[in-house]
mmCIF file as Biopython writes it, N, C-alpha, C and O atoms, coordinates in Angstrom:
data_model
#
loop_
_atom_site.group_PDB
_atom_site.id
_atom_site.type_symbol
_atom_site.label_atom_id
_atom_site.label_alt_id
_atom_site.label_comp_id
_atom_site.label_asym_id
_atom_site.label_entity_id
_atom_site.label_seq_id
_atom_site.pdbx_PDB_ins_code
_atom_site.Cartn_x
_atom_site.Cartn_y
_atom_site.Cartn_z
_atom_site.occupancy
_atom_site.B_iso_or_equiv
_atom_site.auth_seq_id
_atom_site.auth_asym_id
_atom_site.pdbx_PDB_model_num
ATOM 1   N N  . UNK A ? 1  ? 0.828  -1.171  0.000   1.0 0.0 1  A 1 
ATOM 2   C CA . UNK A ? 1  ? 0.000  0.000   0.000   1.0 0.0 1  A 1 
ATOM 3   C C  . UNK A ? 1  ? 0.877  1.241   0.000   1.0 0.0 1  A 1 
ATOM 4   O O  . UNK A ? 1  ? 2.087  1.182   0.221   1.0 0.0 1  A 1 
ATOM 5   N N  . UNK A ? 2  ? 0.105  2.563   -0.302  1.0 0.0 2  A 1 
ATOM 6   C CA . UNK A ? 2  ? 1.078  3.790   -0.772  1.0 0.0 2  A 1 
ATOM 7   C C  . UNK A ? 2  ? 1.983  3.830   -1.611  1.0 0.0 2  A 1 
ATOM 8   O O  . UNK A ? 2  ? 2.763  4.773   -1.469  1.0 0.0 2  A 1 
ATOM 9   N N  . UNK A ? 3  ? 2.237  2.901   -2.740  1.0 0.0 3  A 1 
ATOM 10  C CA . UNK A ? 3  ? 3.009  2.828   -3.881  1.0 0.0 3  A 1 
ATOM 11  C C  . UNK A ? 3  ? 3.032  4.117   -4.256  1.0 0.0 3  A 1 
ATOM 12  O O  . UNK A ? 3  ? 4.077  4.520   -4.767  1.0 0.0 3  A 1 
ATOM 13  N N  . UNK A ? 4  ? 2.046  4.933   -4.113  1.0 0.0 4  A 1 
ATOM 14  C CA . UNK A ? 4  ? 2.185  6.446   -4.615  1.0 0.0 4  A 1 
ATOM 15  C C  . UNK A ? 4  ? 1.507  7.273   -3.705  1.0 0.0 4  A 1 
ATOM 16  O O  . UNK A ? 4  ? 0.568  6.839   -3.038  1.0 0.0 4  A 1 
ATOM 17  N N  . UNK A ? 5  ? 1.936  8.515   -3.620  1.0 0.0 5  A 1 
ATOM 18  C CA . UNK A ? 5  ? 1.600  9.277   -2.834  1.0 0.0 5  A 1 
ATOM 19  C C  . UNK A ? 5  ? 0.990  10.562  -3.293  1.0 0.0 5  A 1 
ATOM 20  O O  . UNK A ? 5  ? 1.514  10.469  -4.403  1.0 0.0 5  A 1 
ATOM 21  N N  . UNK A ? 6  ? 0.385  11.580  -3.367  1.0 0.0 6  A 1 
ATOM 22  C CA . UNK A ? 6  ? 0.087  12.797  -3.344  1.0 0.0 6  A 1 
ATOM 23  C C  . UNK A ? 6  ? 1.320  13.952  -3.187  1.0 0.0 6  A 1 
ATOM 24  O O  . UNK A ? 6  ? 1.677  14.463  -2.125  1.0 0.0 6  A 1 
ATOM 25  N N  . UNK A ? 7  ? 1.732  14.156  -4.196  1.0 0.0 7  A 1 
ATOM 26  C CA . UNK A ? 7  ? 3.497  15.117  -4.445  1.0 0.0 7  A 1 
ATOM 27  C C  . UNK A ? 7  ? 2.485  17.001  -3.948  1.0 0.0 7  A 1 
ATOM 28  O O  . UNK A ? 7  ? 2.991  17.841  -3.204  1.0 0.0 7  A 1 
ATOM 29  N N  . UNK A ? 8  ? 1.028  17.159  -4.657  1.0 0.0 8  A 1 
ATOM 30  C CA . UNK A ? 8  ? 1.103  18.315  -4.510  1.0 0.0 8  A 1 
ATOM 31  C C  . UNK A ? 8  ? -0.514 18.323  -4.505  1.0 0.0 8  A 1 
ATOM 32  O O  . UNK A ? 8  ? -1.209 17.964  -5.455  1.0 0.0 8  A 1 
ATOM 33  N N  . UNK A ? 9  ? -0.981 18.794  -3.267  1.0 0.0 9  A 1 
ATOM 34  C CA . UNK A ? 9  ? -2.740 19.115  -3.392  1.0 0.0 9  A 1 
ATOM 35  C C  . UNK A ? 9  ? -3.550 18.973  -4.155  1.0 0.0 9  A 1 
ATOM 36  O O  . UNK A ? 9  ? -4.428 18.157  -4.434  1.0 0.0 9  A 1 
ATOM 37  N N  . UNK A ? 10 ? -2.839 20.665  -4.780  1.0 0.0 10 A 1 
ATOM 38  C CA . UNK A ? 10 ? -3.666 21.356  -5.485  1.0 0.0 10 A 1 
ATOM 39  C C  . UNK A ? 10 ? -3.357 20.753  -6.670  1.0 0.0 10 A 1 
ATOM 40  O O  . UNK A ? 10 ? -4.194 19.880  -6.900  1.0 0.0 10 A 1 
ATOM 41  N N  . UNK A ? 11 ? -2.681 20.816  -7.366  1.0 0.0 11 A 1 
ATOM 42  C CA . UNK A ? 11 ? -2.387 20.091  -8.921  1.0 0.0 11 A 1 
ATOM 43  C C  . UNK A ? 11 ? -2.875 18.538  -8.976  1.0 0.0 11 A 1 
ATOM 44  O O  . UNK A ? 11 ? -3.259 18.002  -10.015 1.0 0.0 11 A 1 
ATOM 45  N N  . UNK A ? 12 ? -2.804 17.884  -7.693  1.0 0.0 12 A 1 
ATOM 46  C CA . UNK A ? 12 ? -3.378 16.325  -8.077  1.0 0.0 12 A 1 
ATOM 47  C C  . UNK A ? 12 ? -2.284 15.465  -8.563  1.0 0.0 12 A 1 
ATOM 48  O O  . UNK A ? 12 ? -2.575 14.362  -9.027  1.0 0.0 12 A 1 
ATOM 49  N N  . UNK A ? 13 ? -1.078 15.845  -8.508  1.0 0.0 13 A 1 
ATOM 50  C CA . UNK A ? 13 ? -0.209 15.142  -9.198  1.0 0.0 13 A 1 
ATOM 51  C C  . UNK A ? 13 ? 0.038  14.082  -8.220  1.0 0.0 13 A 1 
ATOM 52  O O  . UNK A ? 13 ? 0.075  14.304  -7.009  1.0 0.0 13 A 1 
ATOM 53  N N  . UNK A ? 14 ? 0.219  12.854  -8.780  1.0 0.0 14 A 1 
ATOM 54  C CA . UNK A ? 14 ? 0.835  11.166  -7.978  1.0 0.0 14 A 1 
ATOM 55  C C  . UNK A ? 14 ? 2.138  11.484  -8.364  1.0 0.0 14 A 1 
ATOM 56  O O  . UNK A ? 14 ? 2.516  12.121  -9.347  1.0 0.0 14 A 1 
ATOM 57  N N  . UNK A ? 15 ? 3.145  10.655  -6.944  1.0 0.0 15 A 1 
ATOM 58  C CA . UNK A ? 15 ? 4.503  10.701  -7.263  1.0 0.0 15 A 1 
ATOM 59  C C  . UNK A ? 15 ? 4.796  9.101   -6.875  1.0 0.0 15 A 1 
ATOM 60  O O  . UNK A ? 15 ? 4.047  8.619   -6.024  1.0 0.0 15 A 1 
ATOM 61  N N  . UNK A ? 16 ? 5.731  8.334   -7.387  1.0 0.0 16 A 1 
ATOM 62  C CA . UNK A ? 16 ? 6.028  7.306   -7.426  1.0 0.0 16 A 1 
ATOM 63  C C  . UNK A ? 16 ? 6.976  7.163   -5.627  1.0 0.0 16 A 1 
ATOM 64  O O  . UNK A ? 16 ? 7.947  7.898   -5.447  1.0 0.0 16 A 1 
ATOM 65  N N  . UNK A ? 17 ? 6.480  6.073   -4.371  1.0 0.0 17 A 1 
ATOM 66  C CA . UNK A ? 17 ? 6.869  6.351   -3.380  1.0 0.0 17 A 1 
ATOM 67  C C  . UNK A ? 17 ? 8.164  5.450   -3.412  1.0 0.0 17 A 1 
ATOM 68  O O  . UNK A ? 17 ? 8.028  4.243   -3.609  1.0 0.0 17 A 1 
ATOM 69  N N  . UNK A ? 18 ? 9.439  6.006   -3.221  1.0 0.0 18 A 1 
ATOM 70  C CA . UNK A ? 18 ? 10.583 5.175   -3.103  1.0 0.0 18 A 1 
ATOM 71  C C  . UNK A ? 18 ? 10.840 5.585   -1.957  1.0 0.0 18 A 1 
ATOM 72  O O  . UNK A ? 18 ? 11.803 6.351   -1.943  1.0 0.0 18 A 1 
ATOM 73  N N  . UNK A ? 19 ? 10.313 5.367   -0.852  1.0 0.0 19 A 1 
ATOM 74  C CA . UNK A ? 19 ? 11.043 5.041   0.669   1.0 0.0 19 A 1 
ATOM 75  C C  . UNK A ? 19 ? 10.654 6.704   1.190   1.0 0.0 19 A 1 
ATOM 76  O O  . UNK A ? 19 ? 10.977 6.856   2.368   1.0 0.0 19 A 1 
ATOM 77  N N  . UNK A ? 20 ? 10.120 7.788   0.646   1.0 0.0 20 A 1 
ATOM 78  C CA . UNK A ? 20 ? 9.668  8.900   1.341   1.0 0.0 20 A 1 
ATOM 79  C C  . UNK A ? 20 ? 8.634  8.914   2.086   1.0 0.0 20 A 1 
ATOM 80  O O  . UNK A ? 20 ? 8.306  9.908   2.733   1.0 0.0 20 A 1 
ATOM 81  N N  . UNK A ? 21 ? 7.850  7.565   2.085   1.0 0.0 21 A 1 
ATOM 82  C CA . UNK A ? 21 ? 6.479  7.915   3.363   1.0 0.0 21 A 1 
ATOM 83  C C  . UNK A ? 21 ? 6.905  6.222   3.640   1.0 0.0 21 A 1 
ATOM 84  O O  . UNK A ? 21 ? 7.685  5.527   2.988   1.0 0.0 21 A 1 
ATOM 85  N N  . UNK A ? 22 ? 6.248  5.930   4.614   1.0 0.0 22 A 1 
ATOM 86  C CA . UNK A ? 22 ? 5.870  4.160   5.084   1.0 0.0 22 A 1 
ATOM 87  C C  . UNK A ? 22 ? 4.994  3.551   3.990   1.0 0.0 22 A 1 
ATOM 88  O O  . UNK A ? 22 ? 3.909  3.919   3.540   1.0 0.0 22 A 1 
ATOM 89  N N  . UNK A ? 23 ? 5.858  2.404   3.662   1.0 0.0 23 A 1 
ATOM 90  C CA . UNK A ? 23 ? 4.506  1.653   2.898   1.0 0.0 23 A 1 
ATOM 91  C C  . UNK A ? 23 ? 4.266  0.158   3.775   1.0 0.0 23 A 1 
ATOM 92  O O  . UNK A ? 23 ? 5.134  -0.468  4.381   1.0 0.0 23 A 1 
ATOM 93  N N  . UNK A ? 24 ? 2.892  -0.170  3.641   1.0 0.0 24 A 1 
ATOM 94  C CA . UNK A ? 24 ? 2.010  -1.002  4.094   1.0 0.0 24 A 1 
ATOM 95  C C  . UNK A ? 24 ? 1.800  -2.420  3.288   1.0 0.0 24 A 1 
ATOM 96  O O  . UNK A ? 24 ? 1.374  -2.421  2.133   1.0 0.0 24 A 1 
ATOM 97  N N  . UNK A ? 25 ? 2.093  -3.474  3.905   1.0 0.0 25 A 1 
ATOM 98  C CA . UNK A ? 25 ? 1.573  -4.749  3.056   1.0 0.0 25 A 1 
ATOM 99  C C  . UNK A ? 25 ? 0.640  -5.615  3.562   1.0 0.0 25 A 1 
ATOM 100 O O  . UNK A ? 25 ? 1.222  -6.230  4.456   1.0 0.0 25 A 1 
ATOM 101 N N  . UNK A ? 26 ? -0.600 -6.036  3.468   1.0 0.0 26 A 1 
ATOM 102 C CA . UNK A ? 26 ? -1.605 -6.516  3.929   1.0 0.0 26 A 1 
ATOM 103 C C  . UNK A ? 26 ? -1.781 -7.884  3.473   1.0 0.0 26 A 1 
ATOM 104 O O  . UNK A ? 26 ? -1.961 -7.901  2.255   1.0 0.0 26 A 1 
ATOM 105 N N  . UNK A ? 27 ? -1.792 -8.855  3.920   1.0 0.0 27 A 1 
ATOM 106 C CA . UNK A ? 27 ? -1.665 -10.523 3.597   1.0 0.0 27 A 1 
ATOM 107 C C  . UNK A ? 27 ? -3.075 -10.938 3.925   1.0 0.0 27 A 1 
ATOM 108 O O  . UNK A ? 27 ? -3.583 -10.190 4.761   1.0 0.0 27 A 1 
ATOM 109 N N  . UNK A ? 28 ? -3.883 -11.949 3.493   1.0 0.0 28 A 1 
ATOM 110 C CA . UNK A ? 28 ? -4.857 -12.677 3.446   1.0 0.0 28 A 1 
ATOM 111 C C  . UNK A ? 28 ? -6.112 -11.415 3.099   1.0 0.0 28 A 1 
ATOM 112 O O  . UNK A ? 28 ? -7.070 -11.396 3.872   1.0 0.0 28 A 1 
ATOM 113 N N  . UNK A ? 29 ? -6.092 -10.782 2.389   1.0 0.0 29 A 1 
ATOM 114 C CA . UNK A ? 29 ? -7.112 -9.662  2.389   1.0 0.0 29 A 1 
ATOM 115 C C  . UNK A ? 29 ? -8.351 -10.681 0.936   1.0 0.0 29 A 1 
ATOM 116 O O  . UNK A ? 29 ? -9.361 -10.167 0.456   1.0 0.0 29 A 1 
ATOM 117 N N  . UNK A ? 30 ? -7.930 -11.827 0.648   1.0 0.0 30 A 1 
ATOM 118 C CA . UNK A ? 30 ? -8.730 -11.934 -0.409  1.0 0.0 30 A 1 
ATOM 119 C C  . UNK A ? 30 ? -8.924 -13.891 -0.189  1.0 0.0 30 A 1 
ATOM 120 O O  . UNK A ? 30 ? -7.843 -14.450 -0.001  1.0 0.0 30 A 1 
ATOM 121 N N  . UNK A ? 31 ? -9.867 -14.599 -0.205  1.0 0.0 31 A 1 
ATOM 122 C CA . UNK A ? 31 ? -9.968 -15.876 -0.384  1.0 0.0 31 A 1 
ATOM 123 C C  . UNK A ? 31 ? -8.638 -16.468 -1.195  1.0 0.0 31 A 1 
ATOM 124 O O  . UNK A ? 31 ? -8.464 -16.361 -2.409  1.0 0.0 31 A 1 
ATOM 125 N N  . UNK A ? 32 ? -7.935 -16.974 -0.457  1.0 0.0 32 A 1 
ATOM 126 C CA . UNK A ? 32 ? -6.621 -18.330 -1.724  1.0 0.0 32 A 1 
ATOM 127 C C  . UNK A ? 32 ? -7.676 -18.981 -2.557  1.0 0.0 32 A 1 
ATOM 128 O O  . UNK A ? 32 ? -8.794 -19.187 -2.086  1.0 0.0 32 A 1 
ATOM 129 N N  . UNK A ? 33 ? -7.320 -19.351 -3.928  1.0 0.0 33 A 1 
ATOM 130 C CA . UNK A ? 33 ? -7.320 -20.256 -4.626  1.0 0.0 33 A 1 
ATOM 131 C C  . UNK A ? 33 ? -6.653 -21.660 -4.200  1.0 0.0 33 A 1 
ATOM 132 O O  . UNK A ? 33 ? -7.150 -22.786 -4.215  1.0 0.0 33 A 1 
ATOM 133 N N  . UNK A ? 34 ? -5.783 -21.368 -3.940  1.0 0.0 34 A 1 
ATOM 134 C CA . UNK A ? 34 ? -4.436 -22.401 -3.790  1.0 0.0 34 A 1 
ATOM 135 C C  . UNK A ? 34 ? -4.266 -22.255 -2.245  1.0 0.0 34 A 1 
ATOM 136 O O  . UNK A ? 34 ? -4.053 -21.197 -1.653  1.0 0.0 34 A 1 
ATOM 137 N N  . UNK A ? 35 ? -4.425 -23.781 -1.566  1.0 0.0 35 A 1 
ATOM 138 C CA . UNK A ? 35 ? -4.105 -23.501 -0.281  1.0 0.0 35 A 1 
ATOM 139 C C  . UNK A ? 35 ? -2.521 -23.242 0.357   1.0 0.0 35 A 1 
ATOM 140 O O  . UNK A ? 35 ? -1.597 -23.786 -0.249  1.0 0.0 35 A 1 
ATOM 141 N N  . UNK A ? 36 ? -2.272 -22.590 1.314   1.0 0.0 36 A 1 
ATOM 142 C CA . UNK A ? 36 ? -0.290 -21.992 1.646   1.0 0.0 36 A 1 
ATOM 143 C C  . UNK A ? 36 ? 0.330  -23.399 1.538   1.0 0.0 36 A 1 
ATOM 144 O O  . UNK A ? 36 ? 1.241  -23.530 0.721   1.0 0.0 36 A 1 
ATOM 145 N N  . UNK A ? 37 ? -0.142 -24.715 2.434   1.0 0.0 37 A 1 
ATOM 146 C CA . UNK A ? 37 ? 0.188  -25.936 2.182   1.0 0.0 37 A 1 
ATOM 147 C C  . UNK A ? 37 ? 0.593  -26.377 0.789   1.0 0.0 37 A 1 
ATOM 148 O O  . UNK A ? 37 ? 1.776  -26.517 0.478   1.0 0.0 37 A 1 
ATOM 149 N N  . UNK A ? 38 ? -0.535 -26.618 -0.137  1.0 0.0 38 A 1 
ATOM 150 C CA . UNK A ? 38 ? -0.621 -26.841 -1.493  1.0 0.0 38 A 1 
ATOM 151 C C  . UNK A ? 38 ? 0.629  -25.827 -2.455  1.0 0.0 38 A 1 
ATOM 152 O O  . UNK A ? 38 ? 1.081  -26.187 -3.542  1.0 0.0 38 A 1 
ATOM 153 N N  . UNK A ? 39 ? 0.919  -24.829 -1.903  1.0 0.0 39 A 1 
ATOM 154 C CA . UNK A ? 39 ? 1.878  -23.838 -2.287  1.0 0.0 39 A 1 
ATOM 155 C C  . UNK A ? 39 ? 2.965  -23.794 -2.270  1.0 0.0 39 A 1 
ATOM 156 O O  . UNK A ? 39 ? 3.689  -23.363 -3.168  1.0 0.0 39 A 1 
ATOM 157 N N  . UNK A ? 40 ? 3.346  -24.324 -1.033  1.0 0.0 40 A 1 
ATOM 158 C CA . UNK A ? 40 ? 4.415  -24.351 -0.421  1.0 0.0 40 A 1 
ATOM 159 C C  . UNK A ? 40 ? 5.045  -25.915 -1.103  1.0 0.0 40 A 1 
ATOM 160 O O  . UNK A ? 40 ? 6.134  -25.970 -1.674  1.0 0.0 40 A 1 
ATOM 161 N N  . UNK A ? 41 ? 4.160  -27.088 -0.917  1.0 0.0 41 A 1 
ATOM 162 C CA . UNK A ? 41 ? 4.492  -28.210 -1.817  1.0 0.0 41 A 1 
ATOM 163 C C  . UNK A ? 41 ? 5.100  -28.511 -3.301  1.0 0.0 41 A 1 
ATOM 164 O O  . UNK A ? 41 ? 5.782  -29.442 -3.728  1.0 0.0 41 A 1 
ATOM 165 N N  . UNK A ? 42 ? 4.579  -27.360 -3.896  1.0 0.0 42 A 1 
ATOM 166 C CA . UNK A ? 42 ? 4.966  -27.508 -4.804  1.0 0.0 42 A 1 
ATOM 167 C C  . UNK A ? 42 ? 6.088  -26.501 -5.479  1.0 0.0 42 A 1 
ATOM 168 O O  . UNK A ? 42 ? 6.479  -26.460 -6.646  1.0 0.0 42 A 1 
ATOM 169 N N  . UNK A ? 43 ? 6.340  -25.972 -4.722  1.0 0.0 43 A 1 
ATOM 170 C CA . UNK A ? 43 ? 7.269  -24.546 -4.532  1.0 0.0 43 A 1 
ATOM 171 C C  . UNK A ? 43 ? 8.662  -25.579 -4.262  1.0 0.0 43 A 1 
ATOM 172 O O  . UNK A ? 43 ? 9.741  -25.264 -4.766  1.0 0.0 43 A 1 
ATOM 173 N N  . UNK A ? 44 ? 8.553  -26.548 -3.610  1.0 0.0 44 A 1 
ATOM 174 C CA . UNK A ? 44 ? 10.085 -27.695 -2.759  1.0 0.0 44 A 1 
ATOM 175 C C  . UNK A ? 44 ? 9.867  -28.849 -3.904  1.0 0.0 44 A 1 
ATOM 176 O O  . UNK A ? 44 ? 10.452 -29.913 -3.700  1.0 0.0 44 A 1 
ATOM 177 N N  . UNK A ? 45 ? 8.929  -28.707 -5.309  1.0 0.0 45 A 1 
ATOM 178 C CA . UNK A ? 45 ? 9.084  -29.551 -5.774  1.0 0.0 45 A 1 
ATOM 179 C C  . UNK A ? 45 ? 10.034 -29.526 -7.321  1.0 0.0 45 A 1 
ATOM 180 O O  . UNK A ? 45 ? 10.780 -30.344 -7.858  1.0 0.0 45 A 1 
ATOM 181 N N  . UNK A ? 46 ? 9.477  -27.904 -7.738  1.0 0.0 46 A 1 
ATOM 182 C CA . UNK A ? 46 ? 9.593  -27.500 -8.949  1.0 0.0 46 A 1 
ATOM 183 C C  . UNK A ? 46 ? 11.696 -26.709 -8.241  1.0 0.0 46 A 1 
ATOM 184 O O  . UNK A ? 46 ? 12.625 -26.543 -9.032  1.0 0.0 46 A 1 
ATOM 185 N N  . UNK A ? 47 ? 11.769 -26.493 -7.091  1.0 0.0 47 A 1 
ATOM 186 C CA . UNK A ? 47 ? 12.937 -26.126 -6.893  1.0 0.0 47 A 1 
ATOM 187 C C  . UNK A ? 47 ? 13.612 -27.253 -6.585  1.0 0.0 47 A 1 
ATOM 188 O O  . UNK A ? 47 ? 14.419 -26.811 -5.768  1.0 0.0 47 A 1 
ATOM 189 N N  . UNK A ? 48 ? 13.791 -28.192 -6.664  1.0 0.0 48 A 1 
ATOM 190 C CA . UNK A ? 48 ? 14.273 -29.146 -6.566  1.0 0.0 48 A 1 
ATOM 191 C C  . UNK A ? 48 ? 15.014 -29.633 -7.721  1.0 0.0 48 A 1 
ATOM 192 O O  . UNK A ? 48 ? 16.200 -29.961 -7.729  1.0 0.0 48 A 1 
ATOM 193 N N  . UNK A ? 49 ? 14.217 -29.646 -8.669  1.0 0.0 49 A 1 
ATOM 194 C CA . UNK A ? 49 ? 14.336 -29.647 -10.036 1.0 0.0 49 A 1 
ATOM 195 C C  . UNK A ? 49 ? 15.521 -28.603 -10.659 1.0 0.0 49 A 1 
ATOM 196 O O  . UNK A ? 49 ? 15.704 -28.532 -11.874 1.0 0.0 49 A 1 
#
């Protein structure tokens, strides 16, 4: 979250955030498809390889 920020009010302009404000990352915000188990399995299988 905050990938971009608000550079100037009044003009509306977005500025791209490289480390000038805190950014936010939010995990499980949406139903898996794929369970972390099921993920993780096959993640130790294809690297293996």
């Amino acid at each position: 979250m905050q990938k971009t920020y608000g550079e100037d009010l009044l003009s509306g302009k977005r500025k791209k955030n490289r480390g000038e404000i805190k950014q936010y990352y939010y995990e499980d915000t949406h139903p898996a498809i794929v369970s972390k188990e099921l993920y993780e399995k096959v993640q130790l299988q294809l690297n293996a390889k």
